[in-house]
KEPATOR-131569 format. One record per residue: z negated, y negated, x of N, C-alpha, C in turn. Coordinates in steps of 0.02 Angstrom, whole numbers, plus 50000, padded with zeros to 5 digits. Layout:
<atoms>
ZYXZYXZYX
...
</atoms>
This chain:
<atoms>
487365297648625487725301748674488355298148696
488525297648790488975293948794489845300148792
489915298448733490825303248732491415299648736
491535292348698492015288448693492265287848771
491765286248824491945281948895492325286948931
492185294748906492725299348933493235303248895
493535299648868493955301848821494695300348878
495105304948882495975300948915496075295348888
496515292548918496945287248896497455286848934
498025285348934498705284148962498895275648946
498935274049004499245266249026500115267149054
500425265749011501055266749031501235275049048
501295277049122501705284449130500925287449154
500375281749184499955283749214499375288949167
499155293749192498645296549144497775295049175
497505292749112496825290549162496245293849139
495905299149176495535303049154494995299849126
494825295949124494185294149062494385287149047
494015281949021494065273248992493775268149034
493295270549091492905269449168493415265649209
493155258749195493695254549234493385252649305
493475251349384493305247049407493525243149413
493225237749423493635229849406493735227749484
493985224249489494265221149539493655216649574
493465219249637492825215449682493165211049743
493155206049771493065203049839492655207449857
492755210149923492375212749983492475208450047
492795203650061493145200650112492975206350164
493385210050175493195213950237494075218350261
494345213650257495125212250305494955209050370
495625209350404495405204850469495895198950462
495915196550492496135189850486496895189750476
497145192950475497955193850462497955196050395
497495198150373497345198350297497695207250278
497685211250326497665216850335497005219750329
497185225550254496675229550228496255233250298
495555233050320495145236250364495425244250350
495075248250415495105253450428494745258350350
494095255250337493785257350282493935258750217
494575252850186494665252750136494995259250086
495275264450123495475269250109494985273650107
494355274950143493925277950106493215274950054
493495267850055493155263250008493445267149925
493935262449914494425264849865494355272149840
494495278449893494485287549892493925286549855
493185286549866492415286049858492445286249753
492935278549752492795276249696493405279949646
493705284949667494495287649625494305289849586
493565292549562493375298249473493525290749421
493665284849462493725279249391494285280149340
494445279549300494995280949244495485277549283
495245270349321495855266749321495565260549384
495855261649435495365256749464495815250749467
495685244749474495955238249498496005236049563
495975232549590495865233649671495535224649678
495525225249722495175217649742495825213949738
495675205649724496005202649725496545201249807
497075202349794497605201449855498155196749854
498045192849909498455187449902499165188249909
499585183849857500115185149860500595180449925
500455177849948500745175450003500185171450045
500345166850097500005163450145499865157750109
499955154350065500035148850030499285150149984
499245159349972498755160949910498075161049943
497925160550005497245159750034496895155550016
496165159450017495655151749970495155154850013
494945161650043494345160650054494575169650119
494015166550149494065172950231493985177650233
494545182050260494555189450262494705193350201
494985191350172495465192850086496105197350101
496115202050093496895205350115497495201350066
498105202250111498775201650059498965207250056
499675203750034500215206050010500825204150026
500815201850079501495195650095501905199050154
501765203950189501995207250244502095214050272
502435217050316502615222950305501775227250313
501485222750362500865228150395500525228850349
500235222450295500025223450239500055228350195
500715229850186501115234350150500855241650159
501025242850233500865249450239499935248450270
499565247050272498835246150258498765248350181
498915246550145498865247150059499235255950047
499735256750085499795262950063499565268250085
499015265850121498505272350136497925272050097
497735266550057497295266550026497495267749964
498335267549956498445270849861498565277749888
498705282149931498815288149948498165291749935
497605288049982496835292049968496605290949901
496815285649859496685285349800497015290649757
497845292349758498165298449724498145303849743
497785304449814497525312649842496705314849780
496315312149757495905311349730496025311449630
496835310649612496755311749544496795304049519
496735298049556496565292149534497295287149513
497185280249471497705278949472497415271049498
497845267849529497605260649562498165254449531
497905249749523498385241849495498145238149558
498555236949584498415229849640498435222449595
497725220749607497855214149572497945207949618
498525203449586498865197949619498575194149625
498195188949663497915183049678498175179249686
498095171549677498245164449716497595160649694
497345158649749496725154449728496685146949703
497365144449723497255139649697496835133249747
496605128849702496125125449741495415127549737
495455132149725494855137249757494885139149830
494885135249865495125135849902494545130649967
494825130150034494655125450081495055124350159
495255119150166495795118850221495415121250291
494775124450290494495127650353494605133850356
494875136150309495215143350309495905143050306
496185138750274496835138450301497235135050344
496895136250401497265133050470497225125650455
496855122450418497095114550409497325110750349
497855115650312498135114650269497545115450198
497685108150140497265107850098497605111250039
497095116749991497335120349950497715116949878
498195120349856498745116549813498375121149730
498435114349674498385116349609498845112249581
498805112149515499315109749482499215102549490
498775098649468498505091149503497995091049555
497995085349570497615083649612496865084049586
496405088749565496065088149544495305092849557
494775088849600494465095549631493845097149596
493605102049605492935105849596492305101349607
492045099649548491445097449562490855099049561
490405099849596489675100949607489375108449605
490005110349648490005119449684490245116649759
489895121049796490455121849882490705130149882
491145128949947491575135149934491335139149996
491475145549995491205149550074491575149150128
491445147150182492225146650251491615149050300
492165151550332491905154350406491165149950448
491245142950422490765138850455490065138350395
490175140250342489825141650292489825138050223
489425134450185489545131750127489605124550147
490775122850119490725117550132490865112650041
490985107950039491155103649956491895105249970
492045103549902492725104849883493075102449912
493835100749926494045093449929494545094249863
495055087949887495435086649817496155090349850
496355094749794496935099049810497645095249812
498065097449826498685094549849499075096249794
499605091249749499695096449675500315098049683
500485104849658501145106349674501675103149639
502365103149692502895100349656503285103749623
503655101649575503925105749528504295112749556
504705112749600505125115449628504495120449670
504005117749695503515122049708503225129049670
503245124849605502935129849552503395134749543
503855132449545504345138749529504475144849603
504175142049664504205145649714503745149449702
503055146449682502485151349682502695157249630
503005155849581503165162049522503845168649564
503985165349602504325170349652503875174849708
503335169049722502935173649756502735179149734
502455177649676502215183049627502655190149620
503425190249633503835193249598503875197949673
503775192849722503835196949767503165200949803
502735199849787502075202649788502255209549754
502435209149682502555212749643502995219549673
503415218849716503825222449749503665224949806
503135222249836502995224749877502385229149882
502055230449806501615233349778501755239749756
502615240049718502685244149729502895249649770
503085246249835503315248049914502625253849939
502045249249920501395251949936500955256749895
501435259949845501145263249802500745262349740
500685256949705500205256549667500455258849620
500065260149546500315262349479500525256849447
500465250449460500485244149422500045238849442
500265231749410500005227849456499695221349389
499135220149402498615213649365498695208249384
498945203549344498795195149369498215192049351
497925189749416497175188449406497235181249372
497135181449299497225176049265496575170049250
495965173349284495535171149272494845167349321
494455166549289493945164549348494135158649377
494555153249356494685148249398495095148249451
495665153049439495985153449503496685150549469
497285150249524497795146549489498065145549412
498275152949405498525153049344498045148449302
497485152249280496805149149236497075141349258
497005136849302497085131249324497705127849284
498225132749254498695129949242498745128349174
498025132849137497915134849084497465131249051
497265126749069496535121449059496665114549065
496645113849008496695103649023496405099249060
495625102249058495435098949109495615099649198
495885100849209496215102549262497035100549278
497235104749236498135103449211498125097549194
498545090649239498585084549233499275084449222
499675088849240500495087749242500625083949199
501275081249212501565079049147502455081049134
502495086249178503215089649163502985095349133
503695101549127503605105249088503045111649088
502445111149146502015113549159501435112449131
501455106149112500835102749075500795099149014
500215095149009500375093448919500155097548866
500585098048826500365103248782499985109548797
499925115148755499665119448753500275125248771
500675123248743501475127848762501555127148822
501415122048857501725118548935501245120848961
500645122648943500055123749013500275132449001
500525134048968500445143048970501015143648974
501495138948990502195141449037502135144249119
501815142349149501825145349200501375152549190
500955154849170500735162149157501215167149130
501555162449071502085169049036502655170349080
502815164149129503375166749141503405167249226
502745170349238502435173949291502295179549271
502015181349207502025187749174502635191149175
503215186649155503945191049150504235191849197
504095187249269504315191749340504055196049365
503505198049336502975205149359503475208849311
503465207949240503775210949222504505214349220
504955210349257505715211649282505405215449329
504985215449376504735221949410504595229849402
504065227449370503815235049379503855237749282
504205233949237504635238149176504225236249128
503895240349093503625242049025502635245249046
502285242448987501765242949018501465246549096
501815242049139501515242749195501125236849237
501075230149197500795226249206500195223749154
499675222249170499275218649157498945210549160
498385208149135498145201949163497515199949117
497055198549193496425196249181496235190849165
495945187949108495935180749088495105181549049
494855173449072494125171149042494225165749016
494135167548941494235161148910493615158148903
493025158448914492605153148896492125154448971
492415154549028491865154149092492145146649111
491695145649096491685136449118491745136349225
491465141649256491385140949324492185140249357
491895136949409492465134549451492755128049409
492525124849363492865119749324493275119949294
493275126049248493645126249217493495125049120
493515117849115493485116149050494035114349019
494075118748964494825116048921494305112348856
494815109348826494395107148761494435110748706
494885114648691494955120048656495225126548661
494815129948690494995135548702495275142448663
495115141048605495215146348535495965145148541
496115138648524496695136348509497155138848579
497035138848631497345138548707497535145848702
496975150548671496995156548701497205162048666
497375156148606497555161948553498545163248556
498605154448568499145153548588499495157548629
499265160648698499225160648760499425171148720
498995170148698498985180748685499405180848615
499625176448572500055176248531500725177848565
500955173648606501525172548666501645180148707
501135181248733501145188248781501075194048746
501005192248671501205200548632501735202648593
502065195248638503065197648618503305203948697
502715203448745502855206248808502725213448813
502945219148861502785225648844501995226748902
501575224148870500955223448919500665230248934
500405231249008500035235749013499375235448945
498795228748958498225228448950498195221848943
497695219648935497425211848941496685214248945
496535212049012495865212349047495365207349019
495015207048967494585201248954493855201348971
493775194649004492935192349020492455190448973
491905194048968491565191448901491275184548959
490825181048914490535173648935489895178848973
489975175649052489375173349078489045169349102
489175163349075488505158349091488465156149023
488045153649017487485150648945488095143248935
488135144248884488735138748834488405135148797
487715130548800487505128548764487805122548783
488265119748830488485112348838489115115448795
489405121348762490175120648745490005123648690
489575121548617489545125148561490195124048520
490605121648544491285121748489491835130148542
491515132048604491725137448603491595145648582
492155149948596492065154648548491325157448576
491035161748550490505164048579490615171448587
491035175348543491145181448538491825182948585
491765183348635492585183848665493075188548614
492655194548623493295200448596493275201248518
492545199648485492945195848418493355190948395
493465187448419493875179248428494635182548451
494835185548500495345184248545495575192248525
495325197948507495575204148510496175202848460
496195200648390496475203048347497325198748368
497325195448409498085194448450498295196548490
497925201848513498205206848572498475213648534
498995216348550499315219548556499495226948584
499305226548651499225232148709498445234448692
498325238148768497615238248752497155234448785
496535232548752496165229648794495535233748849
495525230348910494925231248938494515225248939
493865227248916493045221848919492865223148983
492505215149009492215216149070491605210149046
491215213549077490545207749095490095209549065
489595210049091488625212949063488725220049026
488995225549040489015231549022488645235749039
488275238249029487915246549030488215252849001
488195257949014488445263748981488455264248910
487595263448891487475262048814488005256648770
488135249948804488445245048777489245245548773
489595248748833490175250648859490315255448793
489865262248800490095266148746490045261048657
489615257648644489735255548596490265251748567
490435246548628490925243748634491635246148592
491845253048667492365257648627492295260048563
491715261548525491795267348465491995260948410
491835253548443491625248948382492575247548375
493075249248421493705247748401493965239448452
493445237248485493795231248490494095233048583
493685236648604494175239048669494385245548690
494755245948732494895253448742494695256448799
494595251948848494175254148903493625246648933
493155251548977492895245948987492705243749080
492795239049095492695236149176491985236149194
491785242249268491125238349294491365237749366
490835230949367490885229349433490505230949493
489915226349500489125228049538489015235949531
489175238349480488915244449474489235250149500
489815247749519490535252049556490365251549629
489795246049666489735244749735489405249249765
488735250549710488205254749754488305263649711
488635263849679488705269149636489545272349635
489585274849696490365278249707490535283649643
490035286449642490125292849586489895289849516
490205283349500489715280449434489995284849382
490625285449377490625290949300490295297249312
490105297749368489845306849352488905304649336
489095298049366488165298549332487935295649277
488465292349248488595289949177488545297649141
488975301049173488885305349114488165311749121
487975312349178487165315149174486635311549149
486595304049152486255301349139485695299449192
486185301849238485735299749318485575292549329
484895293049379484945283749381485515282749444
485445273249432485925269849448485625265349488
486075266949588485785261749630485965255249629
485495248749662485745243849651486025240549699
486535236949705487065233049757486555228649797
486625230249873486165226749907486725218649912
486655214349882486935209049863487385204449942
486665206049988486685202750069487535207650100
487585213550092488105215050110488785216650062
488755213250009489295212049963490225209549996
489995205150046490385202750063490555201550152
491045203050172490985203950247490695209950260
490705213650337490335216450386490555223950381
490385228150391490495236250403490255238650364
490295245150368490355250450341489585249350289
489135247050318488605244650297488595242350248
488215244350166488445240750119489245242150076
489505244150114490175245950092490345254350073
490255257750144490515265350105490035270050138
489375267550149488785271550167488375270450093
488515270050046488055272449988488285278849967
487805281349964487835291049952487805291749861
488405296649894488425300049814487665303849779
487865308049722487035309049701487305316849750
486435318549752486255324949784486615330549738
486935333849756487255340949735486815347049739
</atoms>
């Protein structure tokens, strides 16, 4: 019987009626000013029975673009676009985290006017292409930021942060994972620096913590979070030791007053990385602090087990949040579950987006 997944929980001041996370999706379906569509407010409304939703990744400035039709966060219109979509979200009972993006060299200079995407080295993606308007192009090699850079981008962040709360959100996630900057800064294979950004294991998780603590001079005491995958090799992201990186990394951030720490279990097959962990949230839970949310390969059955077993407190779906607006109410009948027509995941109207019907009443 599923009982744990609706149990309260309280994240900071916020109260979240059940442990039903949605995780944070790309929809690219902004317009090119990177202003949230007309839809997204009854995208978001649709999905408010979640305990706690996340929001799609949003870029924190013009600099954070990696891929087309991504909303920000960098401007006033932005601003008030987002606060109609946390309004229809708190008319509904719901509580929302805007999560912060920078892609990094995830990135491609055909989406950004020209300009080639910046990581910590010069160091690009191999043997993936990326999505642009003209379609799947190869990586190139990113432009690496300069010191004085890095420290701009951690302002970006701060000011993202502020302008999140301008727009209503309950709190705000740094998308720490998946190969996007931060992660980048966090991985040796990648992290070439050789100032105080790089190098060690202390030096590559200087820029996260103390991007963590300008979210945090923000928005206070668990009102921030951050999403991190320690063993998804995609997007190139190989460290050589990751136990060691990550333990470090959540040792460090549980001197901080954290919302959560969002963790990715492994999805792709690790048989090229048997010296990594295999158990994410056995390995990595017992240095966290706050609470955790699990994300990746969940079902109701597994989700609830998850929680009763102690190692998380709530849990993230994704795919299953696309085609299934009312997913906790059919989690908890035991109703079936539609599946995400994949072709309209990304881009286009209403289609695919907020024409999937709730269950019959």
């Amino acid at each position: 019987m599923i009982k744990k997944l609706f149990e309260h929980i309280d994240i900071g001041q916020s109260h979240c009626r059940n442990r039903i996370v949605m995780a944070p999706m790309t929809r690219s379906r902004a317009d090119s000013h990177g202003i949230p569509g007309e839809l997204a407010p009854l995208y978001y409304r649709q999905r408010a029975s979640a305990g706690l939703i996340i929001s799609e990744g949003i870029n924190i400035s013009l600099d954070a673009v990696g891929s087309p039709l991504t909303p920000g966060l960098f401007n006033n219109a932005q601003v008030d676009a987002w606060k109609r979509v946390t309004t229809a979200v708190h008319d509904e009972g719901g509580v929302i985290f805007a999560q912060l993006w920078h892609t990094g060299r995830v990135g491609h200079s055909q989406v950004r006017d020209g300009c080639l995407p910046v990581a910590p080295s010069a160091v690009p993606i191999l043997g993936q292409q990326h999505f642009t308007s003209k379609g799947m192009l190869d990586y190139e090699v990113p432009r690496a930021l300069k010191l004085d850079e890095v420290r701009a981008t951690i302002l970006d962040y701060r000011r993202a942060a502020e302008r999140a709360q301008q727009a209503g959100f309950d709190g705000v996630e740094l998308h720490g994972a998946f190969g996007y900057l931060p992660n980048q800064f966090l991985v040796d294979g990648v992290n070439h620096r050789d100032d105080e950004y790089g190098g060690s294991i202390e030096n590559r998780c200087r820029f996260v913590l103390e991007t963590m603590q300008a979210l945090i001079d923000v928005w206070g005491n668990t009102r921030v979070g951050i999403k991190l995958s320690p063993v998804i090799p995609f997007n190139g992201m190989i460290d050589s030791d990751p136990k060691a990186l990550y333990a470090h990394l959540l040792q460090e951030m549980s001197k901080l007053p954290l919302a959560y720490v969002h963790l990715m279990n492994a999805l792709f097959p690790l048989d090229d990385f048997p010296h990594w962990p295999q158990d994410v949230l056995g390995t990595f839970r017992p240095y966290i602090d706050s609470l955790v949310i699990a994300n990746g390969g969940y079902d109701a059955q597994k989700a609830e087990a998850e929680l009763v077993s102690g190692r998380a407190d709530m849990i993230s779906f994704g795919n299953l949040f696309i085609a299934n607006p009312d997913l906790p109410a059919r989690i908890k009948l035991g109703a079936p579950l539609m599946e995400a027509d994949r072709a309209t995941m990304y881009g286009g109207s209403a289609h695919g987006y907020t024409d999937y019907p709730p269950m019959s009443v």
